[in-house]
C-alpha positions in Angstrom: 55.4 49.3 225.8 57.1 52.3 227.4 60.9 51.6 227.7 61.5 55.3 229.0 62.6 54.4 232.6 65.3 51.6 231.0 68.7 53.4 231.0 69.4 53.8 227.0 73.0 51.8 227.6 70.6 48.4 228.4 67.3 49.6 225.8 68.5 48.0 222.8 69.4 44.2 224.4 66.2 44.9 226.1 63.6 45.3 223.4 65.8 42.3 221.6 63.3 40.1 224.2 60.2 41.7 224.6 58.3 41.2 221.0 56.6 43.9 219.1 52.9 43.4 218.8 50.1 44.3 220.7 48.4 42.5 223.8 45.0 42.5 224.8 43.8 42.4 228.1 39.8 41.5 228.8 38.8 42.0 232.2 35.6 39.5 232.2 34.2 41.7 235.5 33.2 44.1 233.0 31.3 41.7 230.3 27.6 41.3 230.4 25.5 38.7 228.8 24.6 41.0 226.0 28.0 41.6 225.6 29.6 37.5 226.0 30.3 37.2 222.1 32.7 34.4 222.8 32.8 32.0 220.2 34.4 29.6 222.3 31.6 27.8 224.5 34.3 27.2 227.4 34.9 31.1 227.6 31.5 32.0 227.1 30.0 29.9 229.7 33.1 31.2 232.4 32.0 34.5 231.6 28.6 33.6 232.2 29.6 31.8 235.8 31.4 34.8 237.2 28.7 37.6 236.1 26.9 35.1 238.2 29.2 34.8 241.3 27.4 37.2 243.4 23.8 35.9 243.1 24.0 32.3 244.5 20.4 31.7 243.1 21.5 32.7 239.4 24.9 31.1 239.7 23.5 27.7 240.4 20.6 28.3 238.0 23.2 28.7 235.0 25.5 26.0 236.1 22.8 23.8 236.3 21.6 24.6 232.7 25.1 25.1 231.3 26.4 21.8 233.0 26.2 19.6 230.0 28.3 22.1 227.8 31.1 22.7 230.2 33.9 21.1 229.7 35.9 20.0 232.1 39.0 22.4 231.9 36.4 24.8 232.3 34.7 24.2 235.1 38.7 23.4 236.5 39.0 27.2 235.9 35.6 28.5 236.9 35.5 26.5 240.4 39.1 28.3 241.5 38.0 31.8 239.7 34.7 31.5 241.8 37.1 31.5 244.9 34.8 29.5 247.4 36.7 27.8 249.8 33.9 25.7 250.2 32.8 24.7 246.5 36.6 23.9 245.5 36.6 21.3 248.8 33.6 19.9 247.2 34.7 19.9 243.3 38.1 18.5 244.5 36.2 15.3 246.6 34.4 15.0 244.0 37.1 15.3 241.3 39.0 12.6 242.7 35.8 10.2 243.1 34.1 10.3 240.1 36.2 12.3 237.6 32.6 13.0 235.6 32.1 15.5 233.2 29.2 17.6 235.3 31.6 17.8 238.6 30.8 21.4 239.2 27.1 20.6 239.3 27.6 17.8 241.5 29.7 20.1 243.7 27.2 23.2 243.9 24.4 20.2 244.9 26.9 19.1 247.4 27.4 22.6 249.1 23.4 23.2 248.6 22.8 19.9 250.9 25.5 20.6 253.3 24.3 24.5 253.9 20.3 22.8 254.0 22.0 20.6 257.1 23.8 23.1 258.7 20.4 25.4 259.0 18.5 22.3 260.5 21.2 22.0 262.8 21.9 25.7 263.3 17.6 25.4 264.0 17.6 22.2 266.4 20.2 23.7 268.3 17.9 27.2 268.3 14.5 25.2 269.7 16.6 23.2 272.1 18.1 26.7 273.7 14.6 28.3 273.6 12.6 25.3 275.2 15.4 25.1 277.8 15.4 29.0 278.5 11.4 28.9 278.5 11.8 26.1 281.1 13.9 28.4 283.5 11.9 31.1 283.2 9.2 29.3 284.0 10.8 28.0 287.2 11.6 31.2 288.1 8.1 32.8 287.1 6.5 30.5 289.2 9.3 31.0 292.6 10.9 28.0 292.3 14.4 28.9 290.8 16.5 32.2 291.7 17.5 34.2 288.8 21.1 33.3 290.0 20.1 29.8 289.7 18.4 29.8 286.7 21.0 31.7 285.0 23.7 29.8 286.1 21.7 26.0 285.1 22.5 27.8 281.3 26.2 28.9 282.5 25.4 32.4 281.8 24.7 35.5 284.3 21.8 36.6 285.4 21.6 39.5 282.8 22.8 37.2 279.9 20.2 35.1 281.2 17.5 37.8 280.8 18.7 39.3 278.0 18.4 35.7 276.3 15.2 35.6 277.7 13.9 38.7 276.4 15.4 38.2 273.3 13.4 34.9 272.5 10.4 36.6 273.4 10.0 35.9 277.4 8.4 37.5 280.2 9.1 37.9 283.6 6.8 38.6 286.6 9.4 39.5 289.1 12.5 40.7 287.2 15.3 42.3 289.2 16.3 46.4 288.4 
């Protein structure tokens, strides 16, 4: 440790309380699978979750083939170094439910189903915007709607209206310049 900035009259109580041996620091960004030498199955398998963090595919892949040899402390540790607001909501219902020993697992499943309903809502809402813009366009395709009118039964203006139009594939026969 480098004491040179510690005025000399204060060194000496100083390095009284700071011991004398050497401290390792392993930054686990840095530590591949060929490289994961841990002996300790806990460490190995956190390593393995965060060289996995950025690949949701491979991340839930290895938890699910890890989850019966991850302890619990670990995967306590591995949810909050993963730092997904949404998994630690999960592992913490769950956590507090079941207190089992493959929580993260039943936690990544959780977010998997919740994300699977969000896109078939995210999609229902989609078709029911498209069938409803493909109506007023045909209204006022075949002159019975105004594009004011149209465009204001969908609370938008008349170029949001086409633009929305156009954008889900929509053609007009009379479109204003």
């Amino acid at each position: 440790m480098d004491f040179s900035a510690i005025p000399s009259e204060n060194l000496e109580a100083l390095k009284y309380f700071v011991p004398d041996y050497s401290i390792r620091v392993i930054d686990m960004n840095y530590i591949s699978d060929d490289d994961n030498y841990f002996q300790d199955s806990g460490l190995r398998h956190l390593v393995g979750l965060l060289n996995r963090r950025n690949n949701k595919n491979d991340l839930i892949s290895y938890a699910m083939e890890a989850a019966g040899d991850i302890d619990s402390e670990t995967q306590d540790l591995a949810v909050l170094m993963l730092d997904s607001d949404d998994l630690k909501k999960h592992y913490e219902n769950i956590k507090t439910e079941e207190g089992g020993k493959n929580k993260m697992c039943k936690a990544i499943d959780d977010l998997i189903i919740d994300s699977k309903n969000e896109g078939l809502i995210e999609g229902e809402i989609k078709g029911e915007i498209k069938g409803r813009i493909e109506t007023y366009v045909g209204l006022v395709n075949d002159g019975d709607y105004t594009f004011e009118k149209a465009a204001s039964k969908n609370g938008l203006t008349v170029d949001e209206f086409i633009a929305k139009a156009e954008s889900l594939g929509f053609k007009f026969k009379n479109k204003p310049e």
